[in-house]
N, C-alpha and C positions, 0 to 999 in steps of 0.2 A: 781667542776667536780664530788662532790658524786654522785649526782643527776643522770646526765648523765649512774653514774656506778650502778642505782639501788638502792645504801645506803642512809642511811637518808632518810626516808620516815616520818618516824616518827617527825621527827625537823619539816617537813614542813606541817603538820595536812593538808593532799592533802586526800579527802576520794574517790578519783578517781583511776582513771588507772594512771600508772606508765607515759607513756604519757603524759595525762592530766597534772598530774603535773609537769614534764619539760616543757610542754609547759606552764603554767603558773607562773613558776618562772623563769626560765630559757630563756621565748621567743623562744623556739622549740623544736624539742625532739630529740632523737638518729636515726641516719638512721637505725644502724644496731646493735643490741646487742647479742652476742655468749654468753656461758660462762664465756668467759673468758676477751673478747673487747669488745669495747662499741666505735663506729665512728658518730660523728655529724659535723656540720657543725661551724667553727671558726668564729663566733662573730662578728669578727673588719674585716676578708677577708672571706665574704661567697665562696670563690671559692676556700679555701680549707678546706680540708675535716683533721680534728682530732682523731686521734685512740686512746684510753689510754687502761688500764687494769682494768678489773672492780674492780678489788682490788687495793686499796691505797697504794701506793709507794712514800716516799715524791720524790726520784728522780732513777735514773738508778742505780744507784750504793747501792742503797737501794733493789732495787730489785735482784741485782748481789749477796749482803751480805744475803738475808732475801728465795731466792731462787734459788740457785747454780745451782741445776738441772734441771732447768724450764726456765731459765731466756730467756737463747737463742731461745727455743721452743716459750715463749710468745712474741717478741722482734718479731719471725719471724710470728708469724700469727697477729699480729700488723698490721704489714706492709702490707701482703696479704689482711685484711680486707680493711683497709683505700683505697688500691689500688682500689680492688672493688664496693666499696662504691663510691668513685669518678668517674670510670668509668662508673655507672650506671648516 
């Protein structure tokens, strides 16, 4: 999922567009990446649509401990992007 979030460019010697390189390790790239989301399409069910944080979380409760005051705010434009992204 770094990929997806922008990180690790470096590991994968892509001397392209950001793009480019998810598309060529990854097999496609992100619909939509803000700051702070990044929403592509899930792999195994292309009809749905994936939001993560471009920042590494190993899970929820990581993000809860690592940032208190944010957590809800990015939890909640998660959701808003992925929604969007699908409905488009």
């Amino acid at each position: 999922f770094c990929l997806y979030g922008g990180r690790g460019l470096q590991h994968f010697h892509c001397g392209e567009s950001l793009r480019h390189c998810q598309e060529l390790h990854c097999g496609e790239h992100s619909l939509e990446m803000t700051q702070s989301v990044t929403s592509f399409f899930n792999i195994r069910h292309t009809s749905d649509v994936l939001s993560i944080p471009v920042e590494r979380f190993r899970d929820i409760k990581k993000l809860a401990v690592n940032c208190p005051d944010h957590a809800e705010q990015l939890l909640t434009e998660m959701v808003a992007v992925g929604r969007r992204v699908f409905a488009e």
